[in-house]
N, C-alpha and C positions, 0 to 999 in steps of 0.2 A: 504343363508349365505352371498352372497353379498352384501345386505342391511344391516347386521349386522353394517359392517364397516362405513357404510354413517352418515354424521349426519343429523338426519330428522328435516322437514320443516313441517310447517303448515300454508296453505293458509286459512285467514278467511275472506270471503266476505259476500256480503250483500248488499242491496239497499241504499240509504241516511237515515242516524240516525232509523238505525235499531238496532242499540243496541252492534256497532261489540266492539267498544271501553270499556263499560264496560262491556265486555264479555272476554276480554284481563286480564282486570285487576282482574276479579276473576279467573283467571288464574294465573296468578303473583302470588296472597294469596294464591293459594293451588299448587304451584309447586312442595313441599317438596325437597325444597334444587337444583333443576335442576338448571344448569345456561342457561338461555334462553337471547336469543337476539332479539330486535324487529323492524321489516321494516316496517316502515309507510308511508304509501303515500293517499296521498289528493289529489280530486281537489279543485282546486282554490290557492290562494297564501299565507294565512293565517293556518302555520300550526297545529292548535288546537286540533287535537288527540295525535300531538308528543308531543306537551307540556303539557297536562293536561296526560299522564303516566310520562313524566319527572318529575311532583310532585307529582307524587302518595304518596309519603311516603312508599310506603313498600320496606320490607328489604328484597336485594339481586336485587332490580331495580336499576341498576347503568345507568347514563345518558348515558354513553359511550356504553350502551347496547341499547338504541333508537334512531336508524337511520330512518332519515327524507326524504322519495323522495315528494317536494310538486311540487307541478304549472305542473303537467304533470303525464298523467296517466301513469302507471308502466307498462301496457301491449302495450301501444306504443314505451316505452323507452328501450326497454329491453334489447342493446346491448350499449346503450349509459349512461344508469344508475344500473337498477335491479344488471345485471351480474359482472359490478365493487363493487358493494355494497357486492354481495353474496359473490366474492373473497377474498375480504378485511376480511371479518369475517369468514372466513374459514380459512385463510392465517395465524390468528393471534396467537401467541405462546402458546394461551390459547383456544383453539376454546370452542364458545359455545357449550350445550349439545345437544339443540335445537333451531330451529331458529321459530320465529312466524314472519309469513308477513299480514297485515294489508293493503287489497285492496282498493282504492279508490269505493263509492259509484257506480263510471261510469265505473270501468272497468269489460272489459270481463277475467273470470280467466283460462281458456284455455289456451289462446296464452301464461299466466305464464306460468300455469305447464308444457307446450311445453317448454320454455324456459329451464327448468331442464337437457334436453336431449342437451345441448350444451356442448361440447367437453369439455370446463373448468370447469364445473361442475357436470356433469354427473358419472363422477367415484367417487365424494366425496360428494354428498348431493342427500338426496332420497325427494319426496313428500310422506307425510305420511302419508297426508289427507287434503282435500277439507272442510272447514266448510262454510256449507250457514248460516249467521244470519238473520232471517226474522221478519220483523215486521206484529206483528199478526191486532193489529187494524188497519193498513196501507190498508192490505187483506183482512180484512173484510170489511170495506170504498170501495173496489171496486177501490183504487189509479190506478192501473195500466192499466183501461180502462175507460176512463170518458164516454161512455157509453157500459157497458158491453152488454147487449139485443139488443141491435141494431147491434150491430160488429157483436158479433156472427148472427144473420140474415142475414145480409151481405154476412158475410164470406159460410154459407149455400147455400143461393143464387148462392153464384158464388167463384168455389176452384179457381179461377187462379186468384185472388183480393188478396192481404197481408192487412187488415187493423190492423193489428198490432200496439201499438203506441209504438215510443221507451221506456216507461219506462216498459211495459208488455215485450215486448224481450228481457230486460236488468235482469228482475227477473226470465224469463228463461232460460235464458245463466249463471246464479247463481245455481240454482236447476239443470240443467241438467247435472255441474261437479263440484256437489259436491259429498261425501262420508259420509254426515253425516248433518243434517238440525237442527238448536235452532231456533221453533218457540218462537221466545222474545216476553217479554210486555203479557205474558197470562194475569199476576194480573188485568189487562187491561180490559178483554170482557168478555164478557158474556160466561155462560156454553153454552148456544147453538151457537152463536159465535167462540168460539173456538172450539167448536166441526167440526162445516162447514168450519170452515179455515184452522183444521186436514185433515180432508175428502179429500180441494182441494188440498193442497198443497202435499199429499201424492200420489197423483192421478197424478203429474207431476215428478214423485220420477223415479230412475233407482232403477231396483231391488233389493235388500238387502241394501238398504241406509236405514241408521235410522232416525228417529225425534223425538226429546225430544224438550220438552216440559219448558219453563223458564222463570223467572220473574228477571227485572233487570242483567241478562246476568249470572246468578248463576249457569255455568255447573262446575262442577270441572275438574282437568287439567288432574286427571287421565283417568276420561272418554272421553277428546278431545286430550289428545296426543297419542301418542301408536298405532295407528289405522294400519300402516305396507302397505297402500293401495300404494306405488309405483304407484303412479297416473300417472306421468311421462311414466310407460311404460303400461298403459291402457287408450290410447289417444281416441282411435277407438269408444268405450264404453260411450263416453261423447259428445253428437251431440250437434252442434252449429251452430246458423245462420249465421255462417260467413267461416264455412267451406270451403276452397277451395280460401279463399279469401286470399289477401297479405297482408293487413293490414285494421285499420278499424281508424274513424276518430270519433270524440267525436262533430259534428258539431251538434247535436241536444241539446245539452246543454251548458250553461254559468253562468260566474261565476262575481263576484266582491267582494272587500272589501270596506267598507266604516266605518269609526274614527270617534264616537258621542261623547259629553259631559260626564260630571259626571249626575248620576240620586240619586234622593231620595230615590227610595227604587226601586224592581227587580218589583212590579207591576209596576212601572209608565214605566219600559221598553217594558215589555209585550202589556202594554196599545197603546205604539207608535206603535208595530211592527206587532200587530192581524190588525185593518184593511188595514195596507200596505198587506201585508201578503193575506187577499183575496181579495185586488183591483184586483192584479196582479199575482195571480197565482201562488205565490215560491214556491217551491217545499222544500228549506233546508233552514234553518238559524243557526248559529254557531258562538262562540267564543266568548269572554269575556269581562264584564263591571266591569265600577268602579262603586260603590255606597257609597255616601257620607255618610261617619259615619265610613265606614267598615273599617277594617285592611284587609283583605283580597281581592282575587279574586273570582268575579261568574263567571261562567261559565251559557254558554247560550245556549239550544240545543233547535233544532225544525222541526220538520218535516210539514209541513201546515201548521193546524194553532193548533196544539199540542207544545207546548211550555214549555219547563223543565229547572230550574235553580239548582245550588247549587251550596256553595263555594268550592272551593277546596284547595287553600293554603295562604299563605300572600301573601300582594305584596314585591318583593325583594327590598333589600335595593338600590337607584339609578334605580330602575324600575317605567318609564313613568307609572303612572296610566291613561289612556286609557279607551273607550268602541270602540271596533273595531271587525266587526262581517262581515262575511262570508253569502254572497247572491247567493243562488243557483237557477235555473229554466231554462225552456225549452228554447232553440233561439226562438229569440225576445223579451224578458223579457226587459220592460222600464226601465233602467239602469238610465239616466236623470230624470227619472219622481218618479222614488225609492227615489233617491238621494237627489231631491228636500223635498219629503213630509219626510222624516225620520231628515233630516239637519236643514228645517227650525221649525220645529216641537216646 
């Protein structure tokens, strides 16, 4: 009965350009009338999931309902940012129905749902549920160990060796709390492909969590709200590598934004950005060009060297037309040597 009273949260995370974003926004389309509020946070400094749901166009997304935590992960910030965030919109004469938080690509969602159990919010907002978004072709690439057979050899060889690479501990610190898995992108792989990416990924699952199954982020909001998991007070249940620990620091990854010209058409952008893209390793690329002709904004998504465009709305009246894109990858990523070949290009 105590949870009746709360109003619930939904944490959705996810690896980088998994899908979490347009998994939000078919959310938004099938709310049926719920007033939802949305916490987004990014890394890097370019915030382009807040802004591309601020033009979504659908009715009942008010701007004032998407708040922005960027340049700093949410699960480091969380007495300095999250918890002012979550008051404010609880505080307000109208509180939302539900709250949806939008995790950065790098963060751990744990030390969130701990965050719940603080004093200020703990009597007024419950965790509902944990959603992992996973990119299914990302998992089948084998992303998260650049050499899987070898590691595990290794790791057999000898239990008291970690060769772990951080992005494989980041997607199981995703799976291990969550309450409910969208393996995204199926339209993507093969049947047997996603059959094996089923297999693994439910093999790293805690017991009774589900997984569905989804193309372009299409779960509807009845099946991802509602869920009642009080994750907040089943901490114990959700193991992490960082257990025990006091804080954790984001030093294996980095970011940058870098401001191009106008282009002729969204290939000639593509064309510039695949072989930068596997000189060096990025892991994300993100955010918006201008294209000469266009009225509108593209938008740029990319995980490797998978690259997705489409517009999404005008550009505003008094709005700098720009291409100004978000570079994601491991520390030591040539930030100089990106900058020159993409600049002088």
């Amino acid at each position: 009965m105590a949870q009746a009273n709360k109003i619930p949260a939904t944490v959705i995370t996810g690896f980088l350009g998994a899908g979490k974003t347009s998994t939000i926004r078919h959310l938004l389309e099938t709310a049926g009338g719920k007033r939802l509020a949305l916490v987004i946070n990014e890394f890097g400094e370019l915030g382009v999931d807040g802004e591309i749901l601020k033009g979504c166009g659908i009715e009942g997304c008010d701007e004032s309902d998407v708040l922005e935590l960027a340049n700093g992960c949410i699960c480091c910030t969380v007495a300095d940012d999250f918890l002012p965030t979550i008051q404010a919109l609880i505080d307000r004469p109208a509180p939302p129905d539900h709250i949806i938080i939008e995790t950065s690509g790098l963060a751990l969602p744990k030390p969130l749902v701990k965050a719940f159990n603080w004093p200020e919010v703990r009597t007024r907002v419950t965790v509902d549920g944990v959603i992992a978004v996973v990119d299914g072709p990302a998992v089948a690439d084998g992303l998260f160990a650049s050499e899987p057979a070898a590691v595990e050899a290794q790791r057999a060889a000898d239990d008291s060796l970690d060769h772990e690479s951080p992005l494989e501990e980041l997607f199981e610190e995703q799976l291990n709390c969550a309450d409910m898995v969208v393996l995204n992108k199926a339209d993507l792989m093969s049947d047997t492909d996603l059959a094996q990416v089923t297999d693994q990924v439910k093999s790293q699952l805690r017991g009774k969590v589900g997984l569905l199954r989804a193309s372009h982020g299409k779960v509807d909001a009845a099946v991802l709200l509602g869920q009642n998991a009080a994750a907040e007070d089943d901490l114990d249940s959700r193991p992490s590598h960082h257990d025990g620990a006091d804080d954790h620091d984001h030093d294996d990854f980095t970011s940058f934004s870098v401001t191009l010209g106008v282009f002729a058409a969204p290939a000639d952008l593509t064309a510039l950005l695949d072989p930068v893209i596997e000189r060096h390793g990025i892991l994300r690329v993100k955010g918006f060009a201008d294209i000469a002709g266009k009225g509108m904004r593209l938008v740029l998504q990319g995980v490797g060297s998978r690259l997705q465009s489409y517009y999404d709305r005008d550009w505003a009246e008094g709005e700098t037309r720009q291409t100004r894109l978000v570079v994601i990858g491991e520390t030591g990523l040539d930030e100089a040597a990106i900058r020159a070949e993409l600049i002088s290009a």
